[in-house]
C-alpha positions as CSV (number, residue, x, y, z in Angstrom):
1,X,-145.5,5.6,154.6
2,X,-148.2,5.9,157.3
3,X,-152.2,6.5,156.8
4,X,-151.4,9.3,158.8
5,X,-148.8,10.8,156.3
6,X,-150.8,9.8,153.4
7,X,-154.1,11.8,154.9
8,X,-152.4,14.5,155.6
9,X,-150.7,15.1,152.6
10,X,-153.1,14.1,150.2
11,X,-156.2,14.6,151.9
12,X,-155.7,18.4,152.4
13,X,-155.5,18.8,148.6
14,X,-159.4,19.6,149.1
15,X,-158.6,21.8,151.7
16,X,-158.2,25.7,151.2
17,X,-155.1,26.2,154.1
18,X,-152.9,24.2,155.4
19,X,-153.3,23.5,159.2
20,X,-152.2,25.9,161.9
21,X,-150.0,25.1,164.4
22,X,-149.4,26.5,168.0
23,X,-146.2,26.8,169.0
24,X,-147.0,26.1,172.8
25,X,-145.2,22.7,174.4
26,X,-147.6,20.1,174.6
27,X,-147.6,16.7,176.2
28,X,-149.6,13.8,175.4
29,X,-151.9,12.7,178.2
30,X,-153.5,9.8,180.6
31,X,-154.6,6.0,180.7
32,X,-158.1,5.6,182.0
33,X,-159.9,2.5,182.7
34,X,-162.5,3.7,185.1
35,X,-165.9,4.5,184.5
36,X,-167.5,7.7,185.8
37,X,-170.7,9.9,186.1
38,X,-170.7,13.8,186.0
39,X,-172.8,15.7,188.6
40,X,-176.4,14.6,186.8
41,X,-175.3,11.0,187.1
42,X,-175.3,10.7,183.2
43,X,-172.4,8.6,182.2
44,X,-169.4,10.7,180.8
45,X,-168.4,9.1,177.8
46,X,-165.1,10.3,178.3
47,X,-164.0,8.7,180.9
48,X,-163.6,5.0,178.9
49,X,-162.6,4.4,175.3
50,X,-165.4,4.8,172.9
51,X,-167.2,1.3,172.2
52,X,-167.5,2.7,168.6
53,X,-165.3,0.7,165.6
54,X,-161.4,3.0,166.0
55,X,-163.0,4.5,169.0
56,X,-164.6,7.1,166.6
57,X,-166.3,9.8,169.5
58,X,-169.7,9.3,170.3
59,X,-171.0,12.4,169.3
60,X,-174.5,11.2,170.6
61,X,-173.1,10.5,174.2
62,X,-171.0,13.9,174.4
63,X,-172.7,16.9,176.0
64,X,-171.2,20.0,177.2
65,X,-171.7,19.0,180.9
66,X,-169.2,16.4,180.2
67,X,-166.2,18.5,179.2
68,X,-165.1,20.5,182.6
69,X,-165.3,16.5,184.8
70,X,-163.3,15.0,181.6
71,X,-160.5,17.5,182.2
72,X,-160.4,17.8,186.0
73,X,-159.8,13.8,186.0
74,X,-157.6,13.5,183.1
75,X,-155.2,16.1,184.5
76,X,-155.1,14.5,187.9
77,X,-154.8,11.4,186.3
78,X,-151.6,12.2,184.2
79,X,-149.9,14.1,187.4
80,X,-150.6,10.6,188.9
81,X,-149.0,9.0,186.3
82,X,-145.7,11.1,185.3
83,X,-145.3,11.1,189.2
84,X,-145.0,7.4,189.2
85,X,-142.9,7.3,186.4
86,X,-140.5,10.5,187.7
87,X,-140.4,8.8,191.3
88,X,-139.8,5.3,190.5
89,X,-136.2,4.0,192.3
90,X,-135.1,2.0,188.6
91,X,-132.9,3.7,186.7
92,X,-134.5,5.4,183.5
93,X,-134.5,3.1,180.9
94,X,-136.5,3.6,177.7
95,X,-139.6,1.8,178.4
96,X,-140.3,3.1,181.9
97,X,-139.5,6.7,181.3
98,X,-140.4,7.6,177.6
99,X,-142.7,4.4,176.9
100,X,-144.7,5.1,180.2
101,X,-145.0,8.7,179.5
102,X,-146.1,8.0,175.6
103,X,-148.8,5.8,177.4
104,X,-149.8,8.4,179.9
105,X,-152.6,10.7,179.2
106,X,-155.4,8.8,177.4
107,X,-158.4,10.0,179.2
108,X,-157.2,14.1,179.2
109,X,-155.9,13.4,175.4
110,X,-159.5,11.7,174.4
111,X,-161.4,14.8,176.0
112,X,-158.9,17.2,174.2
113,X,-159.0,15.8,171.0
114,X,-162.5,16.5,170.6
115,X,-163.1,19.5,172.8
116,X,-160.6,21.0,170.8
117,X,-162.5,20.3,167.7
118,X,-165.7,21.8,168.6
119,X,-164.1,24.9,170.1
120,X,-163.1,25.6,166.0
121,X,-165.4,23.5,163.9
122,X,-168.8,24.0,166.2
123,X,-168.2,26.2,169.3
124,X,-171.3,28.7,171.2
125,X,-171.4,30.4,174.6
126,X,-170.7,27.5,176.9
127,X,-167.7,25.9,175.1
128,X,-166.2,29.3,174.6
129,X,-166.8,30.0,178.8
130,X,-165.3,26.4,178.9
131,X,-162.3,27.1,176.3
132,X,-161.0,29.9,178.2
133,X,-161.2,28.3,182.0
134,X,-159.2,25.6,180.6
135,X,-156.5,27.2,178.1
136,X,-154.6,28.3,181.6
137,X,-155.3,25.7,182.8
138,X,-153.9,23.5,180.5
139,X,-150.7,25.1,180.0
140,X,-150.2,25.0,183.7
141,X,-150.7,21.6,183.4
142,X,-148.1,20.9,180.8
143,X,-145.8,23.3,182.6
144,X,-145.7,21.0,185.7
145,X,-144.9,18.2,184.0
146,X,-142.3,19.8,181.6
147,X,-140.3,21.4,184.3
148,X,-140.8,18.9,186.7
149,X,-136.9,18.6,187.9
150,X,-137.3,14.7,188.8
151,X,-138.9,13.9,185.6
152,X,-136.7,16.2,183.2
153,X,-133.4,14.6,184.8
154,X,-134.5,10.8,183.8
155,X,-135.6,11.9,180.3
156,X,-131.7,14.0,180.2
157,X,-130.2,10.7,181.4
158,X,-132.1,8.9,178.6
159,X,-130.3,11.6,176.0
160,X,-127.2,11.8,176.8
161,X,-126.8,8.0,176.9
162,X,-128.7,7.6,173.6
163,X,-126.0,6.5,171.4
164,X,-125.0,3.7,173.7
165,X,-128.8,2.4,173.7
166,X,-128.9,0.9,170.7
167,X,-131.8,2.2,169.6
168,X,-133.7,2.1,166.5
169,X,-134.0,5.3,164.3
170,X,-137.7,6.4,165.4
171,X,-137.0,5.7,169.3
172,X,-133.7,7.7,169.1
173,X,-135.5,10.4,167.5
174,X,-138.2,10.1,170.0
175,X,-135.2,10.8,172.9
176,X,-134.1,13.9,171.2
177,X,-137.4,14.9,170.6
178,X,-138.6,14.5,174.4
179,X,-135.6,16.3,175.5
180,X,-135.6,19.1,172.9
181,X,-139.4,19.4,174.4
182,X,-137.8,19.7,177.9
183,X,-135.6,22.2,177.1
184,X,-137.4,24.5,174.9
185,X,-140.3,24.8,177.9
186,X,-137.7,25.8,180.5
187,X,-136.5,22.6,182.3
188,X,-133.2,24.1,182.7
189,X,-134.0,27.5,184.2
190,X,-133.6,28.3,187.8
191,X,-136.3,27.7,189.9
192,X,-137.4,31.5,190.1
193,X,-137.4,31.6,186.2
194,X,-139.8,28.2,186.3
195,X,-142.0,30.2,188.3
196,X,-141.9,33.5,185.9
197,X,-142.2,30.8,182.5
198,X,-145.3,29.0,183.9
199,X,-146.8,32.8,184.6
200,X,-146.4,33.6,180.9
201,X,-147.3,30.4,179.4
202,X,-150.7,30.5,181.4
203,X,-151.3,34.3,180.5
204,X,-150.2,33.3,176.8
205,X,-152.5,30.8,177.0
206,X,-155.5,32.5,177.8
207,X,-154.7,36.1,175.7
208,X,-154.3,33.1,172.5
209,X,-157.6,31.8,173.2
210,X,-159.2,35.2,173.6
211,X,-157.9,36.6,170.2
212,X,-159.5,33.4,168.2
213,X,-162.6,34.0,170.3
214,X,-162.6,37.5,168.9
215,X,-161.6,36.7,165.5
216,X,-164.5,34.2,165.2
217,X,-167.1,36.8,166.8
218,X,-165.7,39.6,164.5
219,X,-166.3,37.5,161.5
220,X,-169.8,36.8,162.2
221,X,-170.7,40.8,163.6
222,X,-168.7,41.7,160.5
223,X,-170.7,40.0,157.8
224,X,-171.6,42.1,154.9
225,X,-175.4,43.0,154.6
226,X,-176.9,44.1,151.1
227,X,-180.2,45.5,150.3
228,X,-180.9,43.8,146.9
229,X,-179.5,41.1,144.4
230,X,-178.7,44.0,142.1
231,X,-175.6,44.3,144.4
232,X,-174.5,41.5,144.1
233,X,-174.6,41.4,140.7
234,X,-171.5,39.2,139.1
235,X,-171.9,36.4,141.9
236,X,-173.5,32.8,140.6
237,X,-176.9,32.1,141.9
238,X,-176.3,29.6,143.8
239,X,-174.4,32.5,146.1
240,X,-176.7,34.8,145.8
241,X,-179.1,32.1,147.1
242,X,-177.2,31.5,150.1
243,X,-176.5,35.1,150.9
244,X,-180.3,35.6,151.1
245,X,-180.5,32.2,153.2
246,X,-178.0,33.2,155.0
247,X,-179.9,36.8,155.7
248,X,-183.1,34.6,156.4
249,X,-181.2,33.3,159.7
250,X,-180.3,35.8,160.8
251,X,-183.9,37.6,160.8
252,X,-183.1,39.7,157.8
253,X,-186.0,38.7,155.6
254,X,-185.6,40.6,152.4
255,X,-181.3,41.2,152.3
256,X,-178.2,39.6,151.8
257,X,-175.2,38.6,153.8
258,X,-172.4,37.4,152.6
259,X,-169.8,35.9,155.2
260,X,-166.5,36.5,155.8
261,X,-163.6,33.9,155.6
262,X,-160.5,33.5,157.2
263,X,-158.5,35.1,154.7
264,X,-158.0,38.7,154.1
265,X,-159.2,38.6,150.7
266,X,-162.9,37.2,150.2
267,X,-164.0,35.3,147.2
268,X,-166.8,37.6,145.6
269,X,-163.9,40.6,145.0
270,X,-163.1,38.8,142.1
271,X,-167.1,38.5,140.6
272,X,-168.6,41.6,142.3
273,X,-169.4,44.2,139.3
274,X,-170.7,46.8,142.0
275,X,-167.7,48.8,142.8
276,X,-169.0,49.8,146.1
277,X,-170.0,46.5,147.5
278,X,-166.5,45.1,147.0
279,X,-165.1,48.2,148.7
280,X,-167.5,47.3,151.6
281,X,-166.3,43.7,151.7
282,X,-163.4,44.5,151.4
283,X,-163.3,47.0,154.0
284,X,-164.6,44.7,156.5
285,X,-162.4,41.5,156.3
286,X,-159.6,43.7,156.5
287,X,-161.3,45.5,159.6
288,X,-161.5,42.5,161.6
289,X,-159.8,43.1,165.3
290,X,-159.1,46.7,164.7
291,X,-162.2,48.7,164.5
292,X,-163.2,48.9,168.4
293,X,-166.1,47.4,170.4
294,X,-165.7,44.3,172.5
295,X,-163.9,42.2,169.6
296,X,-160.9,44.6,168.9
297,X,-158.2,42.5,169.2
298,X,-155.3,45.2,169.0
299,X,-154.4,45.2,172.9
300,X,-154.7,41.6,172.7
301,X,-152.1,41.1,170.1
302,X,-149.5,43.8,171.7
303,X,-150.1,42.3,174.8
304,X,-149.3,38.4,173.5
305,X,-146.2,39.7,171.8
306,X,-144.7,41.5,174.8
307,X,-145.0,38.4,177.1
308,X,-143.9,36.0,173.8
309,X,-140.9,38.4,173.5
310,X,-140.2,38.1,177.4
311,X,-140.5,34.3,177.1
312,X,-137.7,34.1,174.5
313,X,-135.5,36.3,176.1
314,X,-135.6,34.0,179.7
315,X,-134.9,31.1,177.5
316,X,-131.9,32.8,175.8
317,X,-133.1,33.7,172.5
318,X,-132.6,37.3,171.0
319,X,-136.8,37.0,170.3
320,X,-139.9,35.2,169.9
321,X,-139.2,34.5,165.8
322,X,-135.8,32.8,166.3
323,X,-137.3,30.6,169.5
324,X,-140.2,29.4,167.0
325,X,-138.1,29.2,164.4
326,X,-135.4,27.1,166.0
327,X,-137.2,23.2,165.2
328,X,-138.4,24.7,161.8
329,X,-137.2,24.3,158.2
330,X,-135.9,27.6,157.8
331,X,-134.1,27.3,161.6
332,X,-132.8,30.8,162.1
333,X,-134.3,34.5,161.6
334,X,-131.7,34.9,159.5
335,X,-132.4,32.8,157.2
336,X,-135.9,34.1,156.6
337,X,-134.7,37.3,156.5
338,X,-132.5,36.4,153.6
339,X,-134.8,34.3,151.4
340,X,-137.3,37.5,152.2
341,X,-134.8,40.1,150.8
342,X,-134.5,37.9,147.6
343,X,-137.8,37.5,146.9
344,X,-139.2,41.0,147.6
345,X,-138.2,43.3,144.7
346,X,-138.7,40.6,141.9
347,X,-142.4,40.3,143.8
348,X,-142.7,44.5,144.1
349,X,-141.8,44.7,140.3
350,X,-144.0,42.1,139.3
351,X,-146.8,43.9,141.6
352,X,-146.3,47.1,139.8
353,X,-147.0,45.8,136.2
354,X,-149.9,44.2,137.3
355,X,-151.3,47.4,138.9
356,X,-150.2,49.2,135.6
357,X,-152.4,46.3,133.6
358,X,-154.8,46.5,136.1
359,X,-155.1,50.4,135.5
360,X,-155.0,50.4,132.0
361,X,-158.2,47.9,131.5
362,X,-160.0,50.5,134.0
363,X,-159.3,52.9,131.7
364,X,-160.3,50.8,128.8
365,X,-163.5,50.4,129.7
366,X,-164.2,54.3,131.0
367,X,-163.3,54.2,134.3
368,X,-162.2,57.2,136.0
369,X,-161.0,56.2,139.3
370,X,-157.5,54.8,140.3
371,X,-157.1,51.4,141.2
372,X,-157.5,50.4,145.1
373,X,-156.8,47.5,146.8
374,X,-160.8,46.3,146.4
375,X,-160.4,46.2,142.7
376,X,-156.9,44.2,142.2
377,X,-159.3,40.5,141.9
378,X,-161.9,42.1,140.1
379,X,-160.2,43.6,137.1
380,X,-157.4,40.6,137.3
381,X,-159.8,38.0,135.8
382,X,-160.9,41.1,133.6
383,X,-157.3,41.0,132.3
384,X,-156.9,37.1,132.2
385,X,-160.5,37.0,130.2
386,X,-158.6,39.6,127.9
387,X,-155.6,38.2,127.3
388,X,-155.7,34.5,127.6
389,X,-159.2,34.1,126.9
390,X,-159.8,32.5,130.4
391,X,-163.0,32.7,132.1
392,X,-162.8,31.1,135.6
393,X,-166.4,30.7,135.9
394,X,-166.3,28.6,133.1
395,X,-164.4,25.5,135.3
396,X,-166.9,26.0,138.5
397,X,-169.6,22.8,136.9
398,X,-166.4,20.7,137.3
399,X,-164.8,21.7,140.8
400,X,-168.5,20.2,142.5
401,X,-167.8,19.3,146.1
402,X,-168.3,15.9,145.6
403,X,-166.8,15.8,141.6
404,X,-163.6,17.0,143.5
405,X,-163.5,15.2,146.1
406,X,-164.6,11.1,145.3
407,X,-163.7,11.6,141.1
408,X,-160.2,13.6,142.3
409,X,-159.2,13.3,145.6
410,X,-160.6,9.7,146.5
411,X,-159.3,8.4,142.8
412,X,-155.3,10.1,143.1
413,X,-155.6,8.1,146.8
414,X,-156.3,4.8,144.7
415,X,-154.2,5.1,142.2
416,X,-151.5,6.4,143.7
417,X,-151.2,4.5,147.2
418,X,-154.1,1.8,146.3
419,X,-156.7,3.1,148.9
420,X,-160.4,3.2,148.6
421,X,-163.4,4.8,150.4
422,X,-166.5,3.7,151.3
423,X,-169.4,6.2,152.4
424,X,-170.4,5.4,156.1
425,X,-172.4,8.6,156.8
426,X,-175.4,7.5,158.7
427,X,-173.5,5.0,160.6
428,X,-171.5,7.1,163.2
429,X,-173.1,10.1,165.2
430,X,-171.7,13.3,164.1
431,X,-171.7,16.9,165.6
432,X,-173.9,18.8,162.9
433,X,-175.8,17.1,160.4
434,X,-173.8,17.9,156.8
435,X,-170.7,16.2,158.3
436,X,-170.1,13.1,156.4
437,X,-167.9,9.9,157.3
438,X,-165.8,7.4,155.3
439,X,-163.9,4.0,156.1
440,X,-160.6,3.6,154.5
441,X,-159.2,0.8,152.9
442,X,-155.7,-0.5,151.8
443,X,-155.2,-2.1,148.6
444,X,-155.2,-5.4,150.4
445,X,-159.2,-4.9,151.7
446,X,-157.7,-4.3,155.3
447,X,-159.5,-1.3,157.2
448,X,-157.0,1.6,158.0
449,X,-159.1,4.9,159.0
450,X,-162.2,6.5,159.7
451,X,-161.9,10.0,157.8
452,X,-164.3,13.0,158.7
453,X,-165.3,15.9,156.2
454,X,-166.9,18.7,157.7
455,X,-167.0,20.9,154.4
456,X,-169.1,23.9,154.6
457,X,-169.2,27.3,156.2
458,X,-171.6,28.2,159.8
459,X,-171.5,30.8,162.1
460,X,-170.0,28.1,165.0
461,X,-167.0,27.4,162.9
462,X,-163.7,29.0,162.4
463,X,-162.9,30.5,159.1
464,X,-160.1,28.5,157.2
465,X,-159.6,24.8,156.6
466,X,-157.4,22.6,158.9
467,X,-156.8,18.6,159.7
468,X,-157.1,16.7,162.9
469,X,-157.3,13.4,164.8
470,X,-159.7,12.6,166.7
471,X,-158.0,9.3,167.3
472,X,-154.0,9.5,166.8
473,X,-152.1,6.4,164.8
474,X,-150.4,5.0,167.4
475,X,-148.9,1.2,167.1
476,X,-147.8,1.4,170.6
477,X,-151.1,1.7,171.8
478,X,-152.9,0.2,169.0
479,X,-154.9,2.7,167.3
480,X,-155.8,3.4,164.2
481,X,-156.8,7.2,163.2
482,X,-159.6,8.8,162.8
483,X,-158.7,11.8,160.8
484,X,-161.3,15.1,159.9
485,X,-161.1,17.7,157.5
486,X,-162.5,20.8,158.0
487,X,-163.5,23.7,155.7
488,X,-165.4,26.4,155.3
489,X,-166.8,26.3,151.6
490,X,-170.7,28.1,151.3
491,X,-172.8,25.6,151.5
492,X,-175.3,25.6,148.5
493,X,-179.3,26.3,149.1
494,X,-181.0,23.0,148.8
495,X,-181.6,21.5,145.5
């Protein structure tokens, strides 16, 4: 099993989401050796391999100058490349075609990697302005080399002579998967309906990086500001203390805000005892996008779907569902459809004795309102504390940050695939100053990863929790990963 599997999968237990995916093609991208300077003559770090053990990024190196000069060479770098490899007279054979082009791309991937990071985990003004030049951009890139004719028809060559190559399992799946890839971004459409796909991707492209730009910005506008403590009655201390921090930095001497996560429902409905603050909470997570002014993402949204929609259809599926769909687990919209019938009226029926339970503890206690959808957590532990004599809060001492993660997550890792971790915060440069590094070992001693946690909540960061790489695994290129979490857990007031 590979570090990266093993990270992934186990790693993420201490994450609150699983990753999210975009369904756009993507190609990897292009082998640098040169050295470079940006406009100011400051050296771009980008432009070579980081010096740093697993080419970990030199956070200390990267400003935002260096982003837009990164890009323009590593895309002209990678067309240089894949035109090589597409024009070459030999005949496509594995190495020179699929090798070459799983080579390609190391200086545009290396700026990628960890632009893309910082437009979720620790974005502003200028990598936003940067983040949406580029997201056209970029799928314009991809687009010319996915439905580059000379290119596609040595990769088709490669598939429809793979069971003559005698290859091994992971390069045979590699042919299929290049040539699914192909196919899927439109390398077999006319050359009019090339023109009309690389429209869409790039408008896609840039409407799907304006909607997270709004998302993020609604969260932040949207975060719920209370006059007193009394408020916020039901909440530990240590949130209440970060609410009032949090007010603090934003100028709000004196109040409290409480910030909004990713998810529709927010953590403090289930502790809130003042019925009106969790209506207001709850109220304006679910308000996010829709409520007007410059973040309303509503137009956005129809907008994305009516060119994802038109997309599908040039490519011959019936919609956008059954074209994402199609190299998924569940394959066909039918079978969602089917597993969704089965499951909904067990769910609705379940859903309607909890509201009845729900109801009847309101009632129990002298409440003479109906339940709403800002009450369901509330009174839910209220029934668990009733009937199973649970209290939740009673577990928090022991689901500590650092109790979960080195005496839980870090201990599984050892006794279950024999890796260890060794603290190296202090040692590599990092992006904001709560983000902590470890080295990872295997149970022989030998070094196998550089993992990143970035654990707690800011205004510059995304809501939800999601892996990356900085540095992919790669034994054709030699490279070990460098692998982050991110999260967005409040961070607790100091001491």
């Amino acid at each position: 099993m590979s570090l990266r599997t093993i990270l992934s999968s186990l790693l993420t237990v201490v994450a609150l989401a699983g990753c999210s995916k975009s369904d756009e093609p993507r190609v990897t991208a292009v082998p640098s050796d040169n050295s470079g300077t940006t406009t100011d003559s400051a050296p771009n770090p980008f432009f070579t391999p980081s010096d740093l053990y697993m080419e970990y990024p030199d956070f200390d190196a990267i400003e935002i100058a260096h982003y837009r000069p990164a890009f323009e060479r590593g895309m002209a770098e990678q067309i240089r490349e894949v035109e090589a490899i597409a024009g070459q007279q030999a005949a496509p054979d594995f190495d020179n075609t699929l090798v070459a082009l799983e080579r390609s791309g190391r200086l545009l991937d290396r700026v990628n990697r960890v632009f893309s990071s910082m437009t979720a985990a620790h974005t502003n003004d200028d990598i936003r302005a940067i983040d949406a030049e580029m997201s056209s951009r970029l799928a314009a890139h991809n687009d010319q080399i996915l439905l580059d004719e000379q290119l596609f028809s040595r990769v088709r060559a490669l598939y429809e002579q793979r069971d003559e190559m005698e290859l091994d399992p992971e390069s045979y799946r590699l042919v299929e998967q290049y040539y699914t890839n192909f196919v899927r971004a439109g390398a077999l459409l006319s050359d009019a309906d090339k023109e009309r796909m690389m429209t869409l991707n790039s408008e896609i492209a840039g409407l799907q990086t304006t909607f997270s730009q709004n998302v993020q910005n609604e969260s932040n506008a949207r975060a719920l500001v209370v006059d007193s403590a009394e408020e916020l009655a039901g909440l530990p201390a240590s949130d209440i203390e970060a609410a009032a921090q949090a007010a603090r930095e934003r100028d709000l001497d004196g109040k409290y805000v409480i910030a909004l996560l990713n998810t529709s429902g927010q953590p403090g409905l289930s502790m809130l005892h003042d019925r009106n603050t969790r209506e207001r909470l709850h109220k304006a997570s679910l308000g996010r996008g829709s409520s007007g002014g410059d973040y309303d993402n509503r137009d956005v949204l129809t907008r994305i779907m009516k060119l994802r929609a038109e997309r599908a259809r040039l490519l011959g599926y019936e919609n956008h569902a059954a074209y994402s769909l199609e190299d998924q687990t569940a394959r066909t919209t039918e079978a969602v459809n089917q597993r969704l019938a089965g499951l909904t009226p067990p769910a609705v029926a379940n859903a309607r004795k909890e509201a009845a339970d729900l109801q009847a503890m309101i009632e129990s206690e002298g409440g003479d309102f109906k339940l709403a959808s800002w009450d369901w957590a509330y009174y839910t532990e209220k029934v668990r504390a009733d009937k199973y004599n649970f209290d939740e809060s009673q577990l928090m001492p022991y689901l500590e940050l650092d109790n979960v993660l080195v005496n839980g997550v870090f201990f599984a890792a050892e006794k279950v695939f024999g890796l260890t971790f060794e603290e190296r915060t202090g040692e590599y440069p990092v992006y904001q100053e709560d983000v902590r590094v470890w080295e990872v070992f295997d149970a022989d001693g030998s070094s196998l990863s550089l993992f990143v946690g970035d654990f707690y909540a800011r205004p510059s960061k995304r809501g939800g929790a999601w892996m990356l790489e900085y540095v992919s695994q790669s034994d054709l290129l030699d490279q070990a990963p460098v692998v982050a979490n991110h999260m967005n857990i409040t961070k607790p007031p100091r001491g």
